[in-house]
N, C-alpha and C positions, 0 to 999 in steps of 0.2 A: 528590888527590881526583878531579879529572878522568880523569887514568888510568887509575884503579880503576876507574871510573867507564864509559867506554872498554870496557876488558878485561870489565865484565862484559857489557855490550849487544854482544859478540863471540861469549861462550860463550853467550847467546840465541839460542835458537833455533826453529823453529815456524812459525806464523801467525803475522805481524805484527800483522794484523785484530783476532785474536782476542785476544794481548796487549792491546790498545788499546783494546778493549771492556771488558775485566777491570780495567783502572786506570781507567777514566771511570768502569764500576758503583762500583769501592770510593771513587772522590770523591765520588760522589752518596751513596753511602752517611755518609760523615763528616758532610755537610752535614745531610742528612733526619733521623739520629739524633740527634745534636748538637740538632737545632733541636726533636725528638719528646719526649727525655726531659727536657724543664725540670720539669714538675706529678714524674716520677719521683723525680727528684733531691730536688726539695721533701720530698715525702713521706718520705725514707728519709734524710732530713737529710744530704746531699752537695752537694758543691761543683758546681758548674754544667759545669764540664769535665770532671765525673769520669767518666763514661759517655762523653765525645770521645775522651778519653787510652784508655779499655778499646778502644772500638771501632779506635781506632788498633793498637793492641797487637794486637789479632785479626787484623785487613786483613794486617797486617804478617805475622805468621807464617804467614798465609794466603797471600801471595803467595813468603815463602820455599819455601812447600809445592808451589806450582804448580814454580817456577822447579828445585827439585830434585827432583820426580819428570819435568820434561817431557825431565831429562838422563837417565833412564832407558829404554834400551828397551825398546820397547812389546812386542817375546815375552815378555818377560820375565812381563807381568801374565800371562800363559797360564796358567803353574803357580800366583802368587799368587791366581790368582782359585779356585780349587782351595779352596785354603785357606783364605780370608776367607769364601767360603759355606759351610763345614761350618762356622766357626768363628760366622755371622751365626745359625743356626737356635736351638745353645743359649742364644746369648744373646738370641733375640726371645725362648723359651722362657721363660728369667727373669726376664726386664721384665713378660711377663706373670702373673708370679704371684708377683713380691719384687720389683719396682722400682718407685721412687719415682710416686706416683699426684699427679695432676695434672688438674684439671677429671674427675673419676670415670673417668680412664683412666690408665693404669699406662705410659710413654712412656719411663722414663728409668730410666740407672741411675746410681745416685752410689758414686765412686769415693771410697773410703775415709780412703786415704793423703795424698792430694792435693786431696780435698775439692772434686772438681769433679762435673760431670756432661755424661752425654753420653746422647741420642736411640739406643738403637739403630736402629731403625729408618734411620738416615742412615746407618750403615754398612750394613744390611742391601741398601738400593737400591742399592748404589755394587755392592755383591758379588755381588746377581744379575745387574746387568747387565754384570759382566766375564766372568761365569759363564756367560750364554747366551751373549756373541759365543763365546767356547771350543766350546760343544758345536755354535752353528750352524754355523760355519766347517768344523769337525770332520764334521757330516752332512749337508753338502752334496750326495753324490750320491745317498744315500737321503733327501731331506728330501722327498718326498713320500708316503715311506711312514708310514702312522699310526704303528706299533709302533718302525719304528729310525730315523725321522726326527722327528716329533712329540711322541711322549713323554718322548722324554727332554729337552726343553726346556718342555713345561708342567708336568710334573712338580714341578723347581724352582721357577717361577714359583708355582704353586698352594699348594705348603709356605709360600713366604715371605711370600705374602697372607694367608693362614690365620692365620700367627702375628701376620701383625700387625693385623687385621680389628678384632679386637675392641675393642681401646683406641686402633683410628687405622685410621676405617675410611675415610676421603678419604686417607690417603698409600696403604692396599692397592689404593681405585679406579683411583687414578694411575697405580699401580703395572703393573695389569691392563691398563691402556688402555695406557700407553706397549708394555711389552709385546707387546700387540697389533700396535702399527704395526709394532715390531723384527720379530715374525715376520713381517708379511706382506712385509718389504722381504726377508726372510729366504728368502721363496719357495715358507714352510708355504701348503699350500692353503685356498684360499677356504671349502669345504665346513667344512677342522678348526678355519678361524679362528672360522664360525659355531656350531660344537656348543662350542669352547670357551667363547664368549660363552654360551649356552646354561647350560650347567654352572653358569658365574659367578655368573648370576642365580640357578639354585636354591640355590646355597649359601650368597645371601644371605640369599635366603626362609628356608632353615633357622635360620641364626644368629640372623635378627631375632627369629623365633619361639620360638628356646632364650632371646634375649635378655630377651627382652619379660615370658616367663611363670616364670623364674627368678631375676629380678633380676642375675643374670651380665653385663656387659656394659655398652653406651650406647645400649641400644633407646630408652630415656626419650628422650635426647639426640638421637639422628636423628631419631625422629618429631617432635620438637618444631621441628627445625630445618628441614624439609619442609615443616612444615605454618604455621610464619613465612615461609616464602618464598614460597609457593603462596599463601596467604592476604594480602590487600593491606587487610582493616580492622582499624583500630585499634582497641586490647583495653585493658581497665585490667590491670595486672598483666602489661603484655606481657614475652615471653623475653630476656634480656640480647641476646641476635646480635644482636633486633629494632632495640633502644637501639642497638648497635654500626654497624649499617648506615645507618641513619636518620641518624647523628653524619657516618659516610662519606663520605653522601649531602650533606648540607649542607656539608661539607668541600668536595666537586669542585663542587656550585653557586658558592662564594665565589671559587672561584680562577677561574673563567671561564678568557679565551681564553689572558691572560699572566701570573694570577697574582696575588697577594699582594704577593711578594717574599719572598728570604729570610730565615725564621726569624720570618714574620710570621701563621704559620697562628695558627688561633683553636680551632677543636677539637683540635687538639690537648691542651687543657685536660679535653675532655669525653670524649674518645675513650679506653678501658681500655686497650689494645695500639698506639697510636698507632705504637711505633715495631716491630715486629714483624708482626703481619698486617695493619694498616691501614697500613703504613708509606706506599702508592701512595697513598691519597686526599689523604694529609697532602703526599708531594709537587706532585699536582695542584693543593691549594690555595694551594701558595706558589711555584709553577710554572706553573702554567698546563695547559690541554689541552696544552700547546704542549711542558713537560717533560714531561709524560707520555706524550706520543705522544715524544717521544725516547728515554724509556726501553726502551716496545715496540720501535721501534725497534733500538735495541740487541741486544735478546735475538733479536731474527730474524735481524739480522745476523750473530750468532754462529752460530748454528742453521746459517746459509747459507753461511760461513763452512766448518761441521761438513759441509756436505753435498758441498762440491767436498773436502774430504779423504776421507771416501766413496768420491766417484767419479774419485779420483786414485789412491788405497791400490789396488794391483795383488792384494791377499790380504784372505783374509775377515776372517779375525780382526781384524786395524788396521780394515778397514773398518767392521762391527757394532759395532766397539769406538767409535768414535769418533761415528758416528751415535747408536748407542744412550743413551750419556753425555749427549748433546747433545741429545735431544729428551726426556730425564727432566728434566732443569734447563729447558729452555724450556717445556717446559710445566707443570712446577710452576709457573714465575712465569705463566703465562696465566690457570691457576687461578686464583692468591692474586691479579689483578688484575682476573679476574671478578668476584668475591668482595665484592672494593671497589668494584666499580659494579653489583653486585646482580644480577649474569648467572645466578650459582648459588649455592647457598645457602653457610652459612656453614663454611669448613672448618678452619680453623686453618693452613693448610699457610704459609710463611713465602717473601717473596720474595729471592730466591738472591744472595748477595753484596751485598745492600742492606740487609735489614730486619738490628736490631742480634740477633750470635747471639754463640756459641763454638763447639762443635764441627760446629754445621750449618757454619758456613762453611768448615773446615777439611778436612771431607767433600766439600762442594762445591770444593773448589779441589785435593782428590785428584781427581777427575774430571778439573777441567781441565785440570790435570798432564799427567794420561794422555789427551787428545783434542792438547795440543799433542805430548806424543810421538809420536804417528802422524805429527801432520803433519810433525814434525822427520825422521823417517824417511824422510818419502815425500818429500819437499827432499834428502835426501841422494842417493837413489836416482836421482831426475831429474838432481840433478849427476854423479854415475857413469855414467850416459848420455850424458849431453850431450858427456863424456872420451871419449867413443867412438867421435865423430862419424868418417863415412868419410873419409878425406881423400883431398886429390886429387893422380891418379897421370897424370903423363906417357905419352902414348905408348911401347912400346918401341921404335921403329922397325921393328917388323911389319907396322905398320898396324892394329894389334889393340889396345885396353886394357883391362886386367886391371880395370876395375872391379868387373864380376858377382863374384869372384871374392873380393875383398877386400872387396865387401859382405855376401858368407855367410858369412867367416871374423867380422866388426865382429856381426852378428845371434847366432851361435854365442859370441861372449863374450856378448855380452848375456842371452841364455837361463841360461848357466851363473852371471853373477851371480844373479837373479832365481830360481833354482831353490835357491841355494846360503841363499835366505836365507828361503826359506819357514819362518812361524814355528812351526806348530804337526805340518805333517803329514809 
């Protein structure tokens, strides 16, 4: 067992960091779920572990999923990402208008044979953003021009908002803002980042107004959620979020500086989603400020982690690619932990490798897959350098040493690695 054991911590490879961040989220995640879904379990008459053993089960092929795409290389997603976004548009198409509805929005599709389901929209993020690092990387030397640098990456971004807007209009926000940051690290100008923000807004203006006045949509639901968050007096009759948040609320007062202790929260009983979008308050209160700022913690790390593979990744594509992955999952979770301390209003979005899922976390740990392949990459590349090193040459007895000499020959292999392995152009 040691062996094995051995052997595979050999063929790992990557960040170390960010391995090490992905098994401390999936222990905390055992613990917060395990300790959220007891009133669940109640209710649907289960055994008290039965939801520990699921979430296990998940983690588990979740982390086989990172471990065997992070052995892939990262060109490789160039052309998969191709293919995953033409393939993500029909299928937001038809969640939109045959999949499974859920709080008056249409999210999901269930798979027939196997009687499971899965979010598109979680593939659909995962595939725009393989999708623009491709096209940014790709128009790099026009990326200032509107028509062949611009367009063709809000383009895609605009289609896969659109479709998903209307039954998940906080994952399109997200969507738009991360987005945002990718181009602007991207190089798109400041002027087309402002008219596409521009845009953004009127198209919400439109939707809310097609929403509102044909029943189409969650206009009911946004406004109502606005105007709970905005509004701080107490109503008879108030909005379920209102209940949701106020339960939250009292959740991060009890836990104070250290906490509860495990598995001793109390709302948890009161709380509907305890262990899915509330899952942060419920750690708070059996935690403390103290695990919950180690959580945040965590995902900055990661994030920080994503941003020296960035600024290590010699090519665009790895670089986009592994930035971009990394700041859709971190701030998803900033979101959903606003959310629980009442920063912004109520959105559903779920926190990343913690709260209990299925295919979100499986989605989310393709990602990770593909942000350790870069870094596996760009580990290798620095070790094929480092073999390079110029070594050191004896006088000939000229009086003379051929250093210069054997240093432009050691730079000229270096270039022809480096050129040899450009992934996409």
């Amino acid at each position: 067992m040691t062996e094995h054991l051995k052997h595979l911590l050999t063929k790992t490879k990557g960040d170390k960091v960010i391995w090490g961040v992905v098994l401390v989220l999936s222990f905390i995640s055992l613990l917060a779920v395990y300790s959220s879904t007891g009133s669940l379990a109640y209710r649907q008459e289960k055994n008290a572990g039965y939801f520990l053993v699921k979430q296990v089960m998940i983690l588990a092929l979740g982390l086989v999923i990172i471990y065997q795409v992070h052995k892939v290389n990262y060109t490789r997603f160039a052309k998969v990402a191709v293919v995953m976004y033409m393939l993500s548009l029909p299928l937001l198409l038809y969640t939109l208008f045959f999949g499974t509805s859920l709080n008056e929005g249409s999210r999901w599709i269930k798979l027939p044979v196997i009687h499971l389901t899965f979010q598109s929209s979680d593939m659909a993020k995962l595939a725009l953003f393989m999708f623009l690092a491709r096209v940014l990387s790709i128009k790099q030397e026009v990326i200032k021009d509107f028509k062949k640098g611009f367009l063709p990456v809000l383009v895609p971004m605009l289609l896969t908002c659109a479709l998903i807007a209307p039954a998940n209009l906080s994952t399109a926000l997200m969507l738009g803002v991360t987005c945002s940051i990718v181009f602007f690290i991207g190089r798109i100008q400041i002027k087309h980042l402002m008219l596409m923000a521009g845009a953004g807004f009127i198209c919400l203006c439109v939707l809310f107004t097609i929403s509102k006045f044909t029943g189409w949509g969650r206009a009911a639901t946004w406004e109502q959620r606005i105007s709970d968050f905005a509004s701080s007096k107490k109503k008879e009759g108030r909005h379920r979020d209102v209940y949701q948040v106020e339960q939250a609320k009292i959740a991060i007062a009890n836990g104070g500086i250290a906490g509860r202790g495990p598995g001793k929260s109390l709302q948890k009983n009161f709380l509907p989603h305890p262990y899915s979008d509330f899952i942060f308050s419920i750690i708070i209160e059996e935690y403390g400020l103290l695990g919950g700022g180690f959580v945040v913690f965590l995902y900055l790390l990661f994030l920080w982690r994503s941003v020296l593979i960035f600024k290590r990744c010699p090519y665009a594509f790895g670089a986009f690619l592994a930035v971009g992955l990394s700041i859709t999952l971190v701030f998803q979770a900033m979101l959903n932990m606003a959310v629980n301390v009442h920063l912004v209003p109520v959105t559903g979005l779920t926190l990343p490798m913690i709260s209990m899922g299925g295919s979100s976390i499986w989605f989310t740990s393709i990602a990770i897959g593909i942000v350790l392949s870069v870094s596996k990459y760009v580990d290798e590349m620095e070790g094929e350098q480092k073999n390079m090193q110029i070594p050191d040459v004896e006088p000939d007895g000229s009086g003379e040493t051929p250093g210069e000499d054997v240093e432009t020959e050691v730079k000229e292999k270096r270039t022809r690695v480096r050129v040899a392995k450009i992934p996409i152009e």
